[in-house]
C-alpha positions in Angstrom: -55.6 27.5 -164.5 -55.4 26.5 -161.0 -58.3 24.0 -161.2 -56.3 22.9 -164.1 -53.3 22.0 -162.2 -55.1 20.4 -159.7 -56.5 18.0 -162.4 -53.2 17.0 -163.7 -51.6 17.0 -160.5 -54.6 14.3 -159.6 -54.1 12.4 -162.6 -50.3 11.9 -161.6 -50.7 11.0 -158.2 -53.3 8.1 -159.4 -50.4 7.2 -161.9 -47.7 6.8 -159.2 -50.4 5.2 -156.8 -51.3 2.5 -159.5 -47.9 2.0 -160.2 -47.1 1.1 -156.3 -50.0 -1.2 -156.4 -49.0 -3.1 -159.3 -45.7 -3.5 -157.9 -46.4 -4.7 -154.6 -49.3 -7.2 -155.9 -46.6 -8.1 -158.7 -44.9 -12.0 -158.4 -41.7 -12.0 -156.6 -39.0 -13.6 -159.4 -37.3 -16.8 -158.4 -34.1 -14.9 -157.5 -35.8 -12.8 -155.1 -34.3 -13.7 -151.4 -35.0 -12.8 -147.6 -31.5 -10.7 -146.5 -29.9 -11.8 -149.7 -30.5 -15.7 -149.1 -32.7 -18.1 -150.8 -35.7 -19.4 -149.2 -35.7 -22.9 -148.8 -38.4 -25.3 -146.9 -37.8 -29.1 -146.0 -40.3 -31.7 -145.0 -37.8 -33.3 -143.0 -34.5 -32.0 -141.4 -32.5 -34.9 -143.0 -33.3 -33.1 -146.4 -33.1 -29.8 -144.9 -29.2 -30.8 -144.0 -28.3 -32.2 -147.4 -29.9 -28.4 -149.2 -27.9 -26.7 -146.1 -24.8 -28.4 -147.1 -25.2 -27.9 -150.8 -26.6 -24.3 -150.8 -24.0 -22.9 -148.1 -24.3 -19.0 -147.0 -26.6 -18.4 -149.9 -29.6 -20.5 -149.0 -32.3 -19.5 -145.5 -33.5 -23.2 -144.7 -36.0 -24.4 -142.5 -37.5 -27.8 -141.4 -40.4 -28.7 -140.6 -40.0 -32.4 -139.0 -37.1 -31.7 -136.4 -37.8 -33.3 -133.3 -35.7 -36.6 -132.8 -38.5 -37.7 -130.1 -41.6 -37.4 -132.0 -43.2 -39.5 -134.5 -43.2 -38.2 -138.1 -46.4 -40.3 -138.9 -48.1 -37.7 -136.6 -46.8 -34.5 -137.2 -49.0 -31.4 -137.5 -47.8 -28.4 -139.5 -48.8 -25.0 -137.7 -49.0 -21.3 -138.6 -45.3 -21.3 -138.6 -44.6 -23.8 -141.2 -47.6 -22.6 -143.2 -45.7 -18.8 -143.6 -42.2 -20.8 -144.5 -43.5 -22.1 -147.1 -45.4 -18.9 -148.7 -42.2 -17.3 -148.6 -39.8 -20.3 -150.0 -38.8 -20.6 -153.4 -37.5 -24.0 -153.5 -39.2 -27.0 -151.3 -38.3 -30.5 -150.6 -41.0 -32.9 -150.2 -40.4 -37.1 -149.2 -43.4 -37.9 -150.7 -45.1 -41.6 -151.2 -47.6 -40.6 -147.9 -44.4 -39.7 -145.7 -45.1 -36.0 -145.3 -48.7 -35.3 -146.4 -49.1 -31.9 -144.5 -46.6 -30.2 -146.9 -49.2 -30.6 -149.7 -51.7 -28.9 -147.9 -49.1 -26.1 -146.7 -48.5 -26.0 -150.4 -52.5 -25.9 -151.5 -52.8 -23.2 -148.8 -50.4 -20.7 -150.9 -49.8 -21.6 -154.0 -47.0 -20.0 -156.6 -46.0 -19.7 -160.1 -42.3 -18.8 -159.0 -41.7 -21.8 -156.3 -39.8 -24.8 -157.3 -41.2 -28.1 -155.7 -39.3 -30.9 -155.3 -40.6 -34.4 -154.4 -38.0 -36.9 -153.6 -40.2 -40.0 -154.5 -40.2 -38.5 -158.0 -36.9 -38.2 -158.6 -36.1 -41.8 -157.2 -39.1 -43.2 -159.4 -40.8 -44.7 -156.3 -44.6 -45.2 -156.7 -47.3 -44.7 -153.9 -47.2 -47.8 -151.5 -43.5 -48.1 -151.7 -41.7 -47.8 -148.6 -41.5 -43.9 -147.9 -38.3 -44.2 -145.6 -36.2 -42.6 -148.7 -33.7 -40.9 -146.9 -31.6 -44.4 -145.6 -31.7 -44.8 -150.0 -28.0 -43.7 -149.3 -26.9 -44.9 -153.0 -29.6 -42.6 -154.1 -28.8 -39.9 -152.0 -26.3 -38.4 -154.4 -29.0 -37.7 -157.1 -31.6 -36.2 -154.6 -28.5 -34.0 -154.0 -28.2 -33.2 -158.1 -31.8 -32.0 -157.9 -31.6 -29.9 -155.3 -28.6 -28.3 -156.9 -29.8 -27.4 -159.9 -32.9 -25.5 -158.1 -31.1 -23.3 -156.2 -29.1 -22.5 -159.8 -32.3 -21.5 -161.3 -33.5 -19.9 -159.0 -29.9 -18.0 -158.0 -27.7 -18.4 -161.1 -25.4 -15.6 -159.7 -24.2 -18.3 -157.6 -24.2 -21.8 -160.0 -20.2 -22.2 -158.8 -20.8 -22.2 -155.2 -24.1 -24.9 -155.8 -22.1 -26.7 -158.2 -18.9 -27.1 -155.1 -21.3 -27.7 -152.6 -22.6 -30.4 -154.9 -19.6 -32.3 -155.0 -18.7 -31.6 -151.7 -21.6 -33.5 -150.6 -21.2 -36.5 -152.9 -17.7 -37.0 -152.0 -18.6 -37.4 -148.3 -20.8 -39.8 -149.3 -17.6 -42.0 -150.5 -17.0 -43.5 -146.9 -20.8 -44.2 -145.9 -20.8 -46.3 -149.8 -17.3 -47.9 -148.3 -19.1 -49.1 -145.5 -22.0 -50.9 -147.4 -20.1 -52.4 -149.7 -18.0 -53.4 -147.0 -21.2 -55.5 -145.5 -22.2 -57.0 -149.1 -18.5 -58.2 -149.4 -18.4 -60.3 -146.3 -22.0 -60.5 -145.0 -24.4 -60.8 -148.1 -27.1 -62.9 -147.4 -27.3 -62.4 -143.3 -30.3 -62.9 -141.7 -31.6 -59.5 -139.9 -35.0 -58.6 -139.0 -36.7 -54.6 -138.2 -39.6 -53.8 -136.4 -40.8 -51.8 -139.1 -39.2 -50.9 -143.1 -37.4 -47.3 -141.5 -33.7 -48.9 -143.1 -35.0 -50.9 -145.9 -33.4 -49.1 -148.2 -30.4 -49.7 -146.3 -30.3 -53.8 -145.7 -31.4 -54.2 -149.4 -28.5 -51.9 -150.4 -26.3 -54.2 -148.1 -27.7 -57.5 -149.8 -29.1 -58.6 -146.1 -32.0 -60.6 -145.7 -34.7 -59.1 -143.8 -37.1 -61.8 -142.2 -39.7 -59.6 -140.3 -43.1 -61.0 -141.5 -44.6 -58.0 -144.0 -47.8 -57.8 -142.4 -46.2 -57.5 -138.8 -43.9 -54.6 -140.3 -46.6 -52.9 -142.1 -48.5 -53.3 -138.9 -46.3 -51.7 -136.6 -45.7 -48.4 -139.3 -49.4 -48.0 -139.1 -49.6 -47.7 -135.4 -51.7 -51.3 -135.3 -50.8 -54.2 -133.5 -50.0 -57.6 -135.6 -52.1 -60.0 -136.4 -51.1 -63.4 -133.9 -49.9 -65.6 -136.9 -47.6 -63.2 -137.5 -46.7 -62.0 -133.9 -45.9 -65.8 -133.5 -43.6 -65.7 -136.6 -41.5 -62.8 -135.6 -40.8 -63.7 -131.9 -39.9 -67.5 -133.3 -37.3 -65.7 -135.8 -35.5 -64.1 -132.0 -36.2 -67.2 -129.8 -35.1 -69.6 -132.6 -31.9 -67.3 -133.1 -33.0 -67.6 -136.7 -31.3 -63.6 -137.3 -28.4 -61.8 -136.3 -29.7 -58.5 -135.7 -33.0 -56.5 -135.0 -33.4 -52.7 -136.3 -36.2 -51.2 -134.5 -37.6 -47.4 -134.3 -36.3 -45.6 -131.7 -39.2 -43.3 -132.4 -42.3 -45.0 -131.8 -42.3 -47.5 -129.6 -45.3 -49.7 -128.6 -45.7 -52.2 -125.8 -45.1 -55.0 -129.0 -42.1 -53.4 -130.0 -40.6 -53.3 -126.9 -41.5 -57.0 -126.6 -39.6 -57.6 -129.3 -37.0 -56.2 -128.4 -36.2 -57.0 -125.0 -36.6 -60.8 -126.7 -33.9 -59.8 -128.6 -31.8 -58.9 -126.1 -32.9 -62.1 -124.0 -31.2 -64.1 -126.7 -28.3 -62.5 -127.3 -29.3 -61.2 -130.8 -27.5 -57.5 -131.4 -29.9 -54.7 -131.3 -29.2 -51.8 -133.2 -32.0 -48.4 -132.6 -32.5 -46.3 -136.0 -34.4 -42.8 -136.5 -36.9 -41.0 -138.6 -34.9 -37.9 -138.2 -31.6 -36.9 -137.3 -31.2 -36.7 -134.1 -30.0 -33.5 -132.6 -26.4 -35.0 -131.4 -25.7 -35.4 -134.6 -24.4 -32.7 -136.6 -25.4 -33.8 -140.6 -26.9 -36.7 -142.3 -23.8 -38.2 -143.3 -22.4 -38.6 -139.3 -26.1 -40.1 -138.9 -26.1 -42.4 -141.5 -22.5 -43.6 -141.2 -23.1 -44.1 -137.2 -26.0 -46.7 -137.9 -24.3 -48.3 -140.6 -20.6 -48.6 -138.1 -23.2 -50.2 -135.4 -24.3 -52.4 -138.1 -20.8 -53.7 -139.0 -19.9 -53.9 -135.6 -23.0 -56.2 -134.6 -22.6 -58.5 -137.9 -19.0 -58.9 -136.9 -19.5 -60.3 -133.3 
């Protein structure tokens, strides 16, 4: 009888033991969250803001590209960034080349129950397209809509509190829209010029005319220097006073753009510094955004 006990009393210990197993090996559901909060991973801190803003207290984000100093082109993701994203359930990808470390972070631990979400795809942009998304501020609002209705599948117990933060966001959007139409209305058609495409989105949205050469552009954004037809081209658009303002990348600088623009400033032509990221002074994208586009204004108006 004893011996017999012991056999069932094995038999149910192997049950419960299985039973742990299976649990623990089992796929955490969307709606499971780290102290109560959704796990969410951005590429880039700009997108990291806008799901902060939108998600509130119920969302854990972290960004990857945060330093204002460095140049995006060159990050490396580390151990860190590899264990945010196993443990994320919603993540924000640029796409179109911009951020090509978060696919291998997301190769390295891939999941049934993680939402991915690749800007480029919701915009429609196709590969060789300028990646610079983010200054797409007419097109910010529907990244916004997308990352809204992640979080609400993944955490419908709060779909009120996504859905406020949602408008929230779009309405503060109202002023920086204000501000570009503002610069179509009275200076459509302006001459400008960038040391590389970073606010593209931004001067086409304003109907400005961006004369940089594409070859010297496209050189500079892949770290190469310009070929000397069109070096020639772009310093006799600033000596020629043939724009009114150079954009240049505050965050990766060569020798050639810093030639450029010190003969900017040489002849009196406004120069206005943009970034990859938002810089740490600033407190969300929208402050960011609407601080370029107020310098903008300001130098099209003197």
């Amino acid at each position: 009888m004893k011996r017999k006990w012991q056999l069932i009393s094995g038999i149910i210990a192997l049950i419960i033991l299985i039973g742990v197993v299976v649990w623990l090996a089992k796929p955490a559901s969307l709606t499971q969250t780290n102290n109560g909060k959704l796990n969410v991973v951005a590429g880039e801190n700009f997108w990291g803001d806008i799901a902060q803003q939108i998600g509130g207290n119920h969302v854990n984000v972290t960004s990857i590209i945060t330093d204002p100093n460095a140049d995006p082109h060159l990050y490396e993701s580390n151990a860190q960034n590899a264990a945010a994203v196993a443990s994320a359930k919603v993540v924000i990808v640029n796409g179109v080349g911009y951020d090509d470390f978060m696919s291998k972070l997301l190769d390295a631990s891939q999941s049934n129950n993680r939402v991915v979400l690749t800007v480029a795809d919701i915009l429609g942009v196709s590969e060789g397209s300028n990646p610079h998304l983010w200054y797409n501020i007419p097109k910010a609002g529907t990244v916004a809509g997308k990352i809204a209705d992640a979080f609400i599948a993944a955490d419908p117990a709060h779909k009120s509190d996504y859905q406020n933060g949602l408008s929230a966001f779009d309405q503060s959007l109202q002023p920086l829209l204000n501000t570009i139409n503002q610069i179509k209305l009275h200076y459509a058609g302006t001459a400008v010029a960038y040391t590389e495409p970073v606010p593209g989105y931004l001067l086409a949205a304003a109907d400005l005319d961006v004369k940089t050469p594409e070859g010297f552009a496209k050189s500079i954004e892949d770290g190469d220097d310009p070929s000397p037809a069109d070096t020639q081209t772009m310093d006799a658009l600033i000596t020629n006073k043939s724009i009114k303002v150079l954009l240049y990348n505050s965050q990766a600088t060569s020798p050639v753009t810093e030639h450029v623009k010190d003969l900017a400033k040489q002849a009196g032509i406004a120069v206005i510094g943009v970034t990859e990221t938002l810089p740490s002074n600033e407190k969300h994208y929208q402050a960011w955004q609407q601080d370029q586009l107020n310098q903008l204004l300001s130098a099209l108006e003197s």
